[in-house]
Every structure is written in C-alpha cells, then in structure tokens.
N, C-alpha and C positions, 0 to 999 in steps of 0.2 A: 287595475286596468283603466285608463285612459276614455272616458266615453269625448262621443263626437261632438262638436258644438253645432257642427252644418244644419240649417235650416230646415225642417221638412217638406216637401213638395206638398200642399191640399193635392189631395185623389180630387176629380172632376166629377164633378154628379152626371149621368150620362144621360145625353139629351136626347127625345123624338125625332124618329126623322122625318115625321109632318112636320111639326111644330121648325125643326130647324128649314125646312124647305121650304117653308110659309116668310120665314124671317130673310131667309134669302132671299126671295123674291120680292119681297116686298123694301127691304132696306140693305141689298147686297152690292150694292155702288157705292158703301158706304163699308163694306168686311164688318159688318157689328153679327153674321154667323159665326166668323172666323173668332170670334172675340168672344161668342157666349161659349163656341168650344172648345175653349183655348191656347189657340195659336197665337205665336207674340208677333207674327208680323201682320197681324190684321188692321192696323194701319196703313200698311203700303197702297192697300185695297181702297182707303178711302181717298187717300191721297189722289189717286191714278184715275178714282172715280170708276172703281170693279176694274180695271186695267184697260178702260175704254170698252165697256160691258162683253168683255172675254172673259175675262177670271168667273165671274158672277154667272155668266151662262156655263163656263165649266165647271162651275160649284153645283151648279143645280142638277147637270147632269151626274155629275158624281155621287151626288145623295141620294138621287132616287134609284143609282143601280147602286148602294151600298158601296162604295169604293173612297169615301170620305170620312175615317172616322175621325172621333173624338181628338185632342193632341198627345192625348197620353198612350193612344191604339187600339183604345174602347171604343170598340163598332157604334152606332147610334141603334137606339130602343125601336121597336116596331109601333109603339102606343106613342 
C-alpha cells in the first residue's frame, strides 16, 4: 500500500482568550491576533489597517463572547 507524501498540517497550540484580547487590542490594526491564531488572511487586516478599525473592534468583540476561535476550530482557553 501506497502511503501519502501530503505535508502534515502543525495542530495550533491553543491560545488565552485574555492573552489573544490583550494582543488585539493593543496591535489588531496590524491582524498579528489573526496570525498568532492562525488565520492566513491576517494580512489583509494589516494592509487595510484593522479594515479602517472595524475588523479589529469585531475581533474584540467576538473574543470576549467566545465566538472567534482558533483557525483550526479550537475554541480559545479561559487562562
């Protein structure tokens, strides 16, 4: 039998949702949340400068009621 060459995806370490709330707030004009949890378009975010600080203030909202996880679907940690 044939094994698969395909690359394996890294599992994502799963991040705080202080810690990622902190990092939004403070450098989310920039999508480097988007980038520690990773999402691959977290450039567009720096680009646009947070989407003209929309994207960034609906980041921040989304993390603190749990509705932003990880990119792989892994909710964010409570510590």
């Amino acid at each position: 039998m044939a094994e698969e060459n395909s690359p394996k995806k890294a599992a994502l370490k799963p991040r705080s949702k202080i810690s990622m709330f902190v990092v939004c707030l403070f450098t989310g004009l920039l999508g480097i949340h988007r980038l520690l949890m990773g999402y691959t378009n977290w450039w567009i975010q720096g680009i646009t400068i947070g989407g003209w600080f929309f994207w960034t203030i609906y980041d921040l909202i989304m993390i603190v009621i749990d509705r932003m996880p990880m990119a792989d679907g892994t909710p964010l940690t409570k510590s």
